[in-house]
N, CA, C and O atoms as a MOPAC input file, in Angstrom:
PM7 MOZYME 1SCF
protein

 N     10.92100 1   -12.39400 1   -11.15400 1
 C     10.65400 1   -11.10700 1   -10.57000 1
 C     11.89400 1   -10.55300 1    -9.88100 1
 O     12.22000 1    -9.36600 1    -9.86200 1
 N     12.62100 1   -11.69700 1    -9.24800 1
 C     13.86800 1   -10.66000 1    -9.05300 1
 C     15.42700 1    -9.99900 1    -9.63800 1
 O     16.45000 1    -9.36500 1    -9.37900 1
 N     14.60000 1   -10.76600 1   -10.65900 1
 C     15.80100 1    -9.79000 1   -12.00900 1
 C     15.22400 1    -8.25600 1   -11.76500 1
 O     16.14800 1    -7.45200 1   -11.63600 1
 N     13.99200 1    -7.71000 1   -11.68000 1
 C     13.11400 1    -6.32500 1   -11.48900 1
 C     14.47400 1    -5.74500 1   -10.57300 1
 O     15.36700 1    -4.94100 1   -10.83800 1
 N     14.23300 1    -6.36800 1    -9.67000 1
 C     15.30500 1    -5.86900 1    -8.81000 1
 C     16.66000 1    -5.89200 1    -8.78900 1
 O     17.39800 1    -5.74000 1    -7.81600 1
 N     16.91400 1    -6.07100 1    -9.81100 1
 C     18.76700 1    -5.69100 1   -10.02900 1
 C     18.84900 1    -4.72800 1   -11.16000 1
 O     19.97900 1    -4.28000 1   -11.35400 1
 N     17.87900 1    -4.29800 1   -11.97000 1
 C     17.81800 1    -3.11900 1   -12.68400 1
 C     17.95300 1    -1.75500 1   -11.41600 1
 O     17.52400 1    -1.86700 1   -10.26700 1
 N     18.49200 1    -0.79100 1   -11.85200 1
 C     18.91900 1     0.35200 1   -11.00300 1
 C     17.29500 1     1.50800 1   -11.14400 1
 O     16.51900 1     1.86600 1   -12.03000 1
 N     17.51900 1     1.75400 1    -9.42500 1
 C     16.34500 1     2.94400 1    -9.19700 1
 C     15.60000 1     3.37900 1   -10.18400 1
 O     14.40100 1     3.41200 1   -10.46100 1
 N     17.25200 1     3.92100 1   -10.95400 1
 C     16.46600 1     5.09800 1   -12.08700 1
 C     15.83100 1     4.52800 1   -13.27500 1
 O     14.90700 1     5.05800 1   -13.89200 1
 N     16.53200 1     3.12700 1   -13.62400 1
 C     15.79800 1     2.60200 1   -15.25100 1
 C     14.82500 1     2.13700 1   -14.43500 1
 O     14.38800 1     1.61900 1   -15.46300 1
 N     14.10700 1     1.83300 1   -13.65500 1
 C     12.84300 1     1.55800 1   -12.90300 1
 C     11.98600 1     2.56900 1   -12.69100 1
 O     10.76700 1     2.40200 1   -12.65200 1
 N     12.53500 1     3.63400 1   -12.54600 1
 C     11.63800 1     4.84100 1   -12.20800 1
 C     11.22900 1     5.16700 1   -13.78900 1
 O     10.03900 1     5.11700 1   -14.09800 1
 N     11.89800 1     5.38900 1   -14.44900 1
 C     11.84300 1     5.54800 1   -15.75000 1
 C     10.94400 1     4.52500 1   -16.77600 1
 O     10.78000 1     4.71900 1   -17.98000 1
 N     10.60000 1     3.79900 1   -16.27000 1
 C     10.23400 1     2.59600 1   -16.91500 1
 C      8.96400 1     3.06100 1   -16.52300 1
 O      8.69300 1     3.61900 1   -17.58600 1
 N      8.00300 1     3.25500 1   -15.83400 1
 C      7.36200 1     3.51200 1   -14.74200 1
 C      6.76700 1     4.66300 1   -15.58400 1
 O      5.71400 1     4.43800 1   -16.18000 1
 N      7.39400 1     5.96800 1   -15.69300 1
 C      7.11600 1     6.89000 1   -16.24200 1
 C      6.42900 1     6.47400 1   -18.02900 1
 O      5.35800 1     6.58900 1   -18.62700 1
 N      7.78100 1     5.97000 1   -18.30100 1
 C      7.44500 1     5.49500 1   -20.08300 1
 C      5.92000 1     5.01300 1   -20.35900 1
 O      5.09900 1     5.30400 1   -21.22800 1
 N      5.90600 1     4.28500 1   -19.41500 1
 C      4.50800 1     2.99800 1   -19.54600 1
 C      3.30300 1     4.07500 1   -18.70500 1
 O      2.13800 1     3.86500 1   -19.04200 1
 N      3.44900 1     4.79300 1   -18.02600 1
 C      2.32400 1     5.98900 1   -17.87100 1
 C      2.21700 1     7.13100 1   -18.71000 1
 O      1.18700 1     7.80300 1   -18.65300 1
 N      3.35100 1     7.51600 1   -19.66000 1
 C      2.51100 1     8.51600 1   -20.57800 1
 C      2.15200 1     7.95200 1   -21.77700 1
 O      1.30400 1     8.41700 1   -22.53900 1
 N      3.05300 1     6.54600 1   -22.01500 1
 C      2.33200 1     5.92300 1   -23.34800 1
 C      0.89500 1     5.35200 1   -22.89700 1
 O      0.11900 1     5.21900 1   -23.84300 1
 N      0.50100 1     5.06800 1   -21.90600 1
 C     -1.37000 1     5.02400 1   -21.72500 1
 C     -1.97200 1     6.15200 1   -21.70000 1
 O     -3.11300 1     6.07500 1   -22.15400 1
 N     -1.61000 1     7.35100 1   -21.28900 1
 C     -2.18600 1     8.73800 1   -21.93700 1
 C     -3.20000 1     8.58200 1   -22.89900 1
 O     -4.41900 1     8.75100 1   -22.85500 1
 N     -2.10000 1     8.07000 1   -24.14100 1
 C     -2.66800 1     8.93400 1   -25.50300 1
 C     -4.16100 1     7.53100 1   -25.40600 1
 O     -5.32700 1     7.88000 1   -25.58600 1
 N     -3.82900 1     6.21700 1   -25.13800 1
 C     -5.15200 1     5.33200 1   -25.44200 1
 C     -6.21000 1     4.84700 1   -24.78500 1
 O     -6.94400 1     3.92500 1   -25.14000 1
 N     -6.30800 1     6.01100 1   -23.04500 1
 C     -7.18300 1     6.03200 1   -22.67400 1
 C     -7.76700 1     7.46500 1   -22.28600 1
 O     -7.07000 1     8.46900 1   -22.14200 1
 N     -9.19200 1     7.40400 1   -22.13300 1
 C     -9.64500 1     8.82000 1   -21.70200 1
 C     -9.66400 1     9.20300 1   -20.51700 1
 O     -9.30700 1     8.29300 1   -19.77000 1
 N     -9.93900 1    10.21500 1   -19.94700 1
 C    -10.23400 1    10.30400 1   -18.27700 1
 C    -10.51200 1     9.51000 1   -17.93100 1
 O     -9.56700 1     8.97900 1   -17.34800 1
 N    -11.41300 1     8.91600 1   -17.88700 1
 C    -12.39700 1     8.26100 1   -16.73200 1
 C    -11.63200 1     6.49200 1   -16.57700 1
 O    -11.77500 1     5.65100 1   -15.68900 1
 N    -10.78400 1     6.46200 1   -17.92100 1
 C    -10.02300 1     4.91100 1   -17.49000 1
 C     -8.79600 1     5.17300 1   -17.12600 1
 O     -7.99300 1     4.31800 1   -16.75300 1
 N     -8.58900 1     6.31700 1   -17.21000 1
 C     -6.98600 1     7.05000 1   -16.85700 1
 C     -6.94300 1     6.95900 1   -15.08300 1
 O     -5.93700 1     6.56900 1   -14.48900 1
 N     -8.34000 1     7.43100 1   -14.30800 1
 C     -8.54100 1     7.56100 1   -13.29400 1
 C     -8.79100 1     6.16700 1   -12.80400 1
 O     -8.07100 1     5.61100 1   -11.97500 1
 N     -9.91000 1     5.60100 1   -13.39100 1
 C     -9.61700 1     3.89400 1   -13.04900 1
 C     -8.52400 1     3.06500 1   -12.83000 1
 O     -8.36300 1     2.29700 1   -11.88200 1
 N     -7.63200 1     3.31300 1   -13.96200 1
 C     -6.53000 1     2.80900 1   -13.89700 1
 C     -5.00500 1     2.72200 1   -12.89300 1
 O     -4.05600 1     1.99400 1   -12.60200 1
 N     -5.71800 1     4.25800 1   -12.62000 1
 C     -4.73700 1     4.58200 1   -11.94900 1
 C     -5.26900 1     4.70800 1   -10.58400 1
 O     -4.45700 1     5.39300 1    -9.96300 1
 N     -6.43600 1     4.30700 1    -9.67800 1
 C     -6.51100 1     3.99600 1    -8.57400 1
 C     -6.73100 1     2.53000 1    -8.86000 1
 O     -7.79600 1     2.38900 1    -8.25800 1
 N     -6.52900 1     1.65100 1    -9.23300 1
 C     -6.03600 1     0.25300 1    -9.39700 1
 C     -4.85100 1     0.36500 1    -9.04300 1
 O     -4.38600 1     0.32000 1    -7.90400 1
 N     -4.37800 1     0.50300 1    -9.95300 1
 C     -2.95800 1     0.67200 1    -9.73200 1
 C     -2.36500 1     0.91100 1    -7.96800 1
 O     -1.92500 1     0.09300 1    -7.16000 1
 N     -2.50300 1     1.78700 1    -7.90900 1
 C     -2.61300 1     2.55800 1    -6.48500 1
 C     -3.16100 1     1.51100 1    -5.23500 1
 O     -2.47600 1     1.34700 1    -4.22600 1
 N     -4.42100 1     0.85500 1    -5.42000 1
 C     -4.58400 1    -0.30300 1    -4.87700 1
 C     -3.55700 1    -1.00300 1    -4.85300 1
 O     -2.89800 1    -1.12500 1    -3.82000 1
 N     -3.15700 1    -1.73200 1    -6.26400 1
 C     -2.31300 1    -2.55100 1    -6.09100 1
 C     -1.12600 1    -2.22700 1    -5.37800 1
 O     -0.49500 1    -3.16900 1    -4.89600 1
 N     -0.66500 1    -0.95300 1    -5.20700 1
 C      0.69000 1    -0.83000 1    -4.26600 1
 C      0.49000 1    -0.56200 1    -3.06300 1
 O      1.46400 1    -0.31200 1    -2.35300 1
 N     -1.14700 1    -0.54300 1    -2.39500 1
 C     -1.24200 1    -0.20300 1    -1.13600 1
 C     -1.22000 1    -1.66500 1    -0.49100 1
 O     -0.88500 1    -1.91200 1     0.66800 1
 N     -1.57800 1    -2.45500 1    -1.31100 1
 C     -1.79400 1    -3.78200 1    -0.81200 1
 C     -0.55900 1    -4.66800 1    -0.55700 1
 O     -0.42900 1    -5.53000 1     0.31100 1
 N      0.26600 1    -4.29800 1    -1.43900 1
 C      2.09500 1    -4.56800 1    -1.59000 1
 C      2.88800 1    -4.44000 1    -0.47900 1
 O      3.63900 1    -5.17500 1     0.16200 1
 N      2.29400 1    -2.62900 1    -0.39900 1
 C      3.27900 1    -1.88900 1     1.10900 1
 C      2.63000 1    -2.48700 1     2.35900 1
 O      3.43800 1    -2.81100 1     3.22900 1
 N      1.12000 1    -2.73500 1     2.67500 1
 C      0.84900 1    -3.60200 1     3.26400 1
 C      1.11400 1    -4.92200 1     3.97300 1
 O      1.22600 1    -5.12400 1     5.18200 1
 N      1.18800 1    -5.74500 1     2.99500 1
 C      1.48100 1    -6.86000 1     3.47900 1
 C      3.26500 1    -7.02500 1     3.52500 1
 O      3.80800 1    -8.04000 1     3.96000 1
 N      3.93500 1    -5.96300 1     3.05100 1
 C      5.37400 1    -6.58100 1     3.16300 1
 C      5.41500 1    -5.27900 1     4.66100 1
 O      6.51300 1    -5.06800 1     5.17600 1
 N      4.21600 1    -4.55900 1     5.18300 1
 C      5.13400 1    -4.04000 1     6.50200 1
 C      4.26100 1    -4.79100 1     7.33400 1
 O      4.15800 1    -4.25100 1     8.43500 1
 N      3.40400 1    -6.12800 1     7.19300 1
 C      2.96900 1    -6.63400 1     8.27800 1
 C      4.52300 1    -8.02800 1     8.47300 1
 O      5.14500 1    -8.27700 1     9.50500 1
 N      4.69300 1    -8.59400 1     7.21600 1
 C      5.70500 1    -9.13800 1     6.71900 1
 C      7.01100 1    -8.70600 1     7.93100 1
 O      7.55000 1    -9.51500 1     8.68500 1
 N      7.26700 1    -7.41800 1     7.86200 1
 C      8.45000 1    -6.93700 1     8.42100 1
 C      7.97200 1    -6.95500 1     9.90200 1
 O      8.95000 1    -7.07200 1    10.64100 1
 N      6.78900 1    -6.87800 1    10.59100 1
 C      6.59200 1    -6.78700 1    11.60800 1
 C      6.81500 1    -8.17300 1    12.39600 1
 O      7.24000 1    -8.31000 1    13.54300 1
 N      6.30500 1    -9.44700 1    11.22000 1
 C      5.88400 1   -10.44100 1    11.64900 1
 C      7.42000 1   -10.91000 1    12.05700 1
 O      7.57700 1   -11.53700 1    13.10500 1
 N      8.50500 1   -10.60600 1    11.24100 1
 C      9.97900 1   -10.66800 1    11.69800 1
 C     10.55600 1   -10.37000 1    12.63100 1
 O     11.17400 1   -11.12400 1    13.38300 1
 N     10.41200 1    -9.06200 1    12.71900 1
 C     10.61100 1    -7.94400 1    14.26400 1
 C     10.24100 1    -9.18400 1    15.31200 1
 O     11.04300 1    -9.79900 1    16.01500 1
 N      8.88700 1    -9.36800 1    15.22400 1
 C      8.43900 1   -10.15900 1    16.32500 1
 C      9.07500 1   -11.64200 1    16.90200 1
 O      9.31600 1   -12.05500 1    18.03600 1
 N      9.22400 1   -12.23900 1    15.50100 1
 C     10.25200 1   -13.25300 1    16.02100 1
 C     11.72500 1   -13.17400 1    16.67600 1
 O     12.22900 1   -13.73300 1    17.65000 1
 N     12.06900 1   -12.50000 1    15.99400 1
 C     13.68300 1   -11.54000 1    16.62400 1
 C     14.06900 1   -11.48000 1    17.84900 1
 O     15.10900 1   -11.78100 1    18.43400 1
 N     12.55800 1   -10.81900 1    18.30800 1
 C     11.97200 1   -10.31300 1    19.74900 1
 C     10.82300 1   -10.74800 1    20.29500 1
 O      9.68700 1   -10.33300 1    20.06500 1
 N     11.33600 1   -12.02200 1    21.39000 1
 C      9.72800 1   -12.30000 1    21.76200 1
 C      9.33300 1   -11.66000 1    22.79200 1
 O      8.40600 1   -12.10600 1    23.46800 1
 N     10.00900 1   -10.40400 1    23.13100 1
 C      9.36600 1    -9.65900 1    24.30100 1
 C      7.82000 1    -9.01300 1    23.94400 1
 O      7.20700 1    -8.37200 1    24.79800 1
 N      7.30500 1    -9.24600 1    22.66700 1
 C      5.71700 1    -8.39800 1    22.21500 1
 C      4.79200 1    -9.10700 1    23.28100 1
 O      5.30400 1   -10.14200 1    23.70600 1
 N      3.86400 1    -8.88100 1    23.68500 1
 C      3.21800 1    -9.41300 1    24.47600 1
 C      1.84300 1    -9.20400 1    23.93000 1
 O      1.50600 1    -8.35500 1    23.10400 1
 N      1.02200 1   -10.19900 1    24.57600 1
 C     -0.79500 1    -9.98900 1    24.09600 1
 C     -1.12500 1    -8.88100 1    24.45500 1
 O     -1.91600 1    -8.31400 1    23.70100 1
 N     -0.76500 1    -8.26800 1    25.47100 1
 C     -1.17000 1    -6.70800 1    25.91600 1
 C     -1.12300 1    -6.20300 1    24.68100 1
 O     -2.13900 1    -5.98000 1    24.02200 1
 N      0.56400 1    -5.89100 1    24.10600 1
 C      0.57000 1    -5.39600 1    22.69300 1
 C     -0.25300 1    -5.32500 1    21.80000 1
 O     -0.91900 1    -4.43400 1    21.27400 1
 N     -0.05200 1    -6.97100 1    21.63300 1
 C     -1.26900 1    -6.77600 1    20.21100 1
 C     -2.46300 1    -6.42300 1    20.54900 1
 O     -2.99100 1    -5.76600 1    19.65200 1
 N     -3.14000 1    -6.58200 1    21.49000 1
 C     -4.67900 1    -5.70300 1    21.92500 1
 C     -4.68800 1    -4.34100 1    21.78300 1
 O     -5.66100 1    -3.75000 1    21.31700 1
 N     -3.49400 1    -3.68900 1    22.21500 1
 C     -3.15800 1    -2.20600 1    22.51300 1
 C     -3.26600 1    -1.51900 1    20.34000 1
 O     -3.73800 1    -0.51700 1    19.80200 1
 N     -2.58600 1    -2.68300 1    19.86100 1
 C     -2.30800 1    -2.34500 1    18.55800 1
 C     -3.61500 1    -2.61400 1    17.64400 1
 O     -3.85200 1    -2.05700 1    16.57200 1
 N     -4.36000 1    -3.52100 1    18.24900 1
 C     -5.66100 1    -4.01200 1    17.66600 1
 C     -6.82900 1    -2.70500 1    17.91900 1
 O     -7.68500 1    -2.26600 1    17.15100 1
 N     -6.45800 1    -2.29900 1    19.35000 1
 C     -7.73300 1    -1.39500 1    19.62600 1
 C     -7.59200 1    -0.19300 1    18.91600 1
 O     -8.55900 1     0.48400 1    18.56700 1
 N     -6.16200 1     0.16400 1    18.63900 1
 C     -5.85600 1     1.81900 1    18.02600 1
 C     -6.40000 1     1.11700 1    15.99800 1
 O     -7.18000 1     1.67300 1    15.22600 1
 N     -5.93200 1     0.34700 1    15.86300 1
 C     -6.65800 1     0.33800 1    14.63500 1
 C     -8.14700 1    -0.15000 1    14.62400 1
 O     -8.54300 1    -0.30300 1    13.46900 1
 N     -8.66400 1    -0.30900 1    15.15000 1
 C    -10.06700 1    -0.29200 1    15.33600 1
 C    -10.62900 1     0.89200 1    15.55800 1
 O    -11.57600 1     1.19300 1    14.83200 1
 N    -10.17900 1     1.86600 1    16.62700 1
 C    -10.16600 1     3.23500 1    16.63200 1
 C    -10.20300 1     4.19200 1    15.46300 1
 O    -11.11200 1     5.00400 1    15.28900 1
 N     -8.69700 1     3.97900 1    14.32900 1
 C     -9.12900 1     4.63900 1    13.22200 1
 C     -9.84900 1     4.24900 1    12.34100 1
 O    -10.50600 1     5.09700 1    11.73600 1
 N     -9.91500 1     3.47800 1    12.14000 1
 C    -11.71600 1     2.44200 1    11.44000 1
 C    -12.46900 1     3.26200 1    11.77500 1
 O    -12.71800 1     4.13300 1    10.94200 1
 N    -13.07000 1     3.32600 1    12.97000 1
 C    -13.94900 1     4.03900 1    13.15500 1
 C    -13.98900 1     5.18000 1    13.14100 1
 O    -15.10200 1     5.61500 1    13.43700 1
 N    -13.30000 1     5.86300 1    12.93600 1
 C    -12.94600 1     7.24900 1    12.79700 1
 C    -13.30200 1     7.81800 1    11.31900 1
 O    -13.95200 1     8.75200 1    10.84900 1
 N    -12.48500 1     6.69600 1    10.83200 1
 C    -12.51100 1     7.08000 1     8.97500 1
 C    -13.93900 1     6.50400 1     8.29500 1
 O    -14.47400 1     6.75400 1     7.21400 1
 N    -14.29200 1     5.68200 1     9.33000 1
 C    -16.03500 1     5.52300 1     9.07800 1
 C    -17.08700 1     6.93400 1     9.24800 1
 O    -17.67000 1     7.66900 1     8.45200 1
 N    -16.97900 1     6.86100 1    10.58300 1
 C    -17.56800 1     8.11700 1    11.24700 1
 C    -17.50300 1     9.49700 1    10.11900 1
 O    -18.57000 1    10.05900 1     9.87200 1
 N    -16.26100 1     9.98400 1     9.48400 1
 C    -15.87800 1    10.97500 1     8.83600 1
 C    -16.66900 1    10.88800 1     7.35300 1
 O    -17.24800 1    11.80400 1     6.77100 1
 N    -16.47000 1     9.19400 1     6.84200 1
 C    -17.19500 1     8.75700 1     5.59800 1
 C    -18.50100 1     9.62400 1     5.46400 1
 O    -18.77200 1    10.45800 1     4.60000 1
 N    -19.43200 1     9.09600 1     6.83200 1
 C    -20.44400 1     9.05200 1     7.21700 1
 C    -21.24200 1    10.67600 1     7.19600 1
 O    -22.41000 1    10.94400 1     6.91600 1
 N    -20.37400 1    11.37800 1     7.51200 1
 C    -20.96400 1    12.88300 1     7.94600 1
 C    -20.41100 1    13.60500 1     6.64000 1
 O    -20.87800 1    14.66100 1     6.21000 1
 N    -18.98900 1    12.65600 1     5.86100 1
 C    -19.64400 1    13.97700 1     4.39200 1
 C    -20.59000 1    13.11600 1     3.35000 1
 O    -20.63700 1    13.16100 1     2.12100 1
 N    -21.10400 1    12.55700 1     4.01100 1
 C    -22.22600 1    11.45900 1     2.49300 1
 C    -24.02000 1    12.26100 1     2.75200 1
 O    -24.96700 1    11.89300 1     2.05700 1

């Protein structure tokens, strides 16, 4: 996998492109849309764990984080949880 990464931006971006309009022509909507919030999953889950990854670094770096912190950081995402629940909730 990290040969991926010594190919340049653009033959990556390009690559990327190639392999999304050649699935065009051999799927229809509805697996086009499947496919492509999979997909989409799969890179939310990527950016995810490599910026908890980067955090988990930060933190060693710096042991000034304190439990206050992480509570402070725990409660605001619990907050939008519930928020993006709440919102779910009132357009269903």
């Amino acid at each position: 996998m990290k040969d991926l990464f010594d190919l340049s931006p653009k033959l990556l971006t390009f690559s990327a492109v190639a392999v999304g309009y050649l699935l065009l022509d051999d799927l229809d909507a509805n697996e086009q849309n499947a496919l492509g919030n999979w997909l989409m999953l799969v890179a939310q889950v990527l950016c995810t764990n490599a910026y908890f990854r980067q955090v988990q670094t930060e933190r060693m770096q710096n042991k000034n984080f304190t439990d206050t912190d992480v509570m402070e950081m725990m409660q605001k995402m619990r907050d939008a949880i519930e928020k993006e629940i709440a919102i779910l909730k009132k357009d269903a």
